[in-house]
C-alpha positions in Angstrom: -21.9 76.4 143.9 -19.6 73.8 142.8 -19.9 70.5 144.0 -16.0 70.3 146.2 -17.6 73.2 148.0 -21.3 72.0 148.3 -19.7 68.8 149.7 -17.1 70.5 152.0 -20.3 72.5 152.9 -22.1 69.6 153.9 -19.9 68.3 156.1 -19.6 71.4 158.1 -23.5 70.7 159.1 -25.1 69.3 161.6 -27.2 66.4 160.9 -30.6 68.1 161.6 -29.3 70.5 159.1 -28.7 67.9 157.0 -31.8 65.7 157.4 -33.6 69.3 157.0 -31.5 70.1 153.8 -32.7 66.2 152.5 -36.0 67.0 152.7 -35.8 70.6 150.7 -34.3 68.8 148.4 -36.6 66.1 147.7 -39.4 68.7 147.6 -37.7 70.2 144.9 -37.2 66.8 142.5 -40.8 66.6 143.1 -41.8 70.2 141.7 -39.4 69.7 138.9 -40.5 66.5 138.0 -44.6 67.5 138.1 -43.4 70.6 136.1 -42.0 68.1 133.6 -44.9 66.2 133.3 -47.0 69.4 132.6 -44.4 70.4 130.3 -43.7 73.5 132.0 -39.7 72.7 133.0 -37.4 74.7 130.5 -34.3 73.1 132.4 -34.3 69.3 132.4 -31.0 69.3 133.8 -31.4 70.6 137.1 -33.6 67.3 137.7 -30.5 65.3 137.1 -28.8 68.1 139.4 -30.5 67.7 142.2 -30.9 64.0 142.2 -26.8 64.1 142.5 -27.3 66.4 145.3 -29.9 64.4 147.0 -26.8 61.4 146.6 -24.2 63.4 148.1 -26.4 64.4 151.1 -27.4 60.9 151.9 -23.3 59.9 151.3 -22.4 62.3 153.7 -24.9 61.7 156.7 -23.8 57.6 156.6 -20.4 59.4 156.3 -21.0 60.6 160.2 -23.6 57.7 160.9 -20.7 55.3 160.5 -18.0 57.6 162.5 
């Protein structure tokens, strides 16, 4: 998905859904980075992926904390 519609997709969501899609995130960034340290990650990118997604989901609920 490309970020304009992962980031219009956010904002359509509530924000349970998005405190719920924070968390999945940051479960992931933890597998990828314990998969890094056991040299077992092929894609080191999607670490620096998913912290970006991480940012945007945190932007977006102050977004509608602060509206």
């Amino acid at each position: 998905m490309k970020t304009k519609e992962y980031r219009e997709d956010l904002r359509t969501k509530s924000a349970e859904e998005l405190n719920a899609e924070l968390v999945a995130a940051k479960k992931e960034l933890f597998n990828l980075r314990f998969q890094n340290a056991t040299n077992q990650l092929e894609n080191t990118s999607r670490i620096k992926e998913v912290r970006r997604n991480i940012a945007r989901i945190q932007s977006i609920m102050t977004e509608k904390a602060n509206a």
